[in-house]
C-alpha positions in Angstrom: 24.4 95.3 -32.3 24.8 98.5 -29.9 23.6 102.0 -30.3 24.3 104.4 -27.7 21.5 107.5 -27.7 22.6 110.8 -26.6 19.4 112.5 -25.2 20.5 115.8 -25.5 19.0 118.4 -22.6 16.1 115.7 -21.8 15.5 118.0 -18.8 14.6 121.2 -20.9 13.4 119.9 -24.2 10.9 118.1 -23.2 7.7 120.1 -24.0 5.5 117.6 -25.9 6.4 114.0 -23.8 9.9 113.6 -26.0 10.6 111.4 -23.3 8.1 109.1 -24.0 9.4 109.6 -27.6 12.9 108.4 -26.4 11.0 105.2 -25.1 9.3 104.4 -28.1 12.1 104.8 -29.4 14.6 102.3 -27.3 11.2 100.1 -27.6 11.0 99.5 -30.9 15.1 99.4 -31.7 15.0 96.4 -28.8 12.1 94.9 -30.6 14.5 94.2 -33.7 17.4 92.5 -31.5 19.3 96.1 -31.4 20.6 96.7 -27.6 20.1 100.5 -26.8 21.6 102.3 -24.4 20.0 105.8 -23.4 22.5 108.5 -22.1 20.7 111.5 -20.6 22.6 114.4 -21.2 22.2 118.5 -19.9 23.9 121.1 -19.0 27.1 120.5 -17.4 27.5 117.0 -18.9 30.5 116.8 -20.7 29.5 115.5 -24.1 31.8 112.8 -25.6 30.1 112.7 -29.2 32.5 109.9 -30.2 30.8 107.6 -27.6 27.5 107.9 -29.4 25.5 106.8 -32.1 22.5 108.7 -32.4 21.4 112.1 -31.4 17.8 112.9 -29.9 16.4 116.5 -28.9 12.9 117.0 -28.3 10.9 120.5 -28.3 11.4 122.9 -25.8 10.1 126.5 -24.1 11.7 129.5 -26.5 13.3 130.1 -22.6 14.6 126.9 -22.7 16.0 127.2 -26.0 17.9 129.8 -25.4 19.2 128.4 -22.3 20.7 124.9 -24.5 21.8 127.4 -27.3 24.3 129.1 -25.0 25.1 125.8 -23.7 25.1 123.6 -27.2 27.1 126.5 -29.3 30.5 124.7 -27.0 29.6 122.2 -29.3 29.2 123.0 -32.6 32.5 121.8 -33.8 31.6 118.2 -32.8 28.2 118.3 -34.2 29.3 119.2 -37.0 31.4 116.5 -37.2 29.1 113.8 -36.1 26.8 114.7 -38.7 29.9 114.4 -41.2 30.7 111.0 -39.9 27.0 110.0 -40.8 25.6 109.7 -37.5 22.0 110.1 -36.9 20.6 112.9 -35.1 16.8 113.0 -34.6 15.1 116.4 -33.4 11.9 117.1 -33.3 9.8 120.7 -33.1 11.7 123.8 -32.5 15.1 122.2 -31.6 15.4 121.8 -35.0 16.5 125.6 -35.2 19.2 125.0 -32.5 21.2 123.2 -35.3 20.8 126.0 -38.2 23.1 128.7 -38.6 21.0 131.7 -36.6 17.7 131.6 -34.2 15.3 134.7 -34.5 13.7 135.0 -31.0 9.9 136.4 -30.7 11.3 139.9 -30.3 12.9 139.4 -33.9 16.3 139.4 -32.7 18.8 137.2 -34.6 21.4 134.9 -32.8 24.2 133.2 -34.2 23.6 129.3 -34.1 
């Protein structure tokens, strides 16, 4: 068996050592025969959701999660569906909010998601 992780915006959520989250990760899926391939992914990657299996976002800066909201909201139709197509997607801390339907920033302002 094959799963291909998309590490979404490893660069910028990263706050709390996701990538040694992601590593754990590919570890323990290689320690039950699973090959895992790891695709880093960030801004100006073109996305191809249909070439992955699983979905991991770690925690970022509230700067840099305003930075992969402009960038992620290109995507929300395919996240959407890969979510429908029972996909995994595992995000930790405050990138949680980046797949909700708004984000209220510190100032209390409200952005679409």
């Amino acid at each position: 068996m094959n799963i291909v992780v998309g590490h979404l915006y490893y660069d910028l959520m990263n706050l709390y050592g996701d990538n040694g989250n992601i590593k754990v990760l590919k570890y323990n899926l290689e320690e039950q025969g699973i090959n895992v391939t790891i695709k880093k992914l960030s801004l100006d990657d073109k996305i191809d959701f249909n070439k992955l299996d699983m979905i991991y976002m770690g925690s970022g800066t509230e700067e840099n999660r305003k930075i992969v909201l402009n960038d992620i909201l290109k995507y929300k139709n395919n996240i959407n569906k890969f979510y429908k197509d029972n996909k995994f997607l595992l995000v930790t801390g405050n990138s949680l909010s980046l797949f909700g339907n708004y984000i209220i920033d510190k100032d209390g302002n409200k952005k679409d998601a």
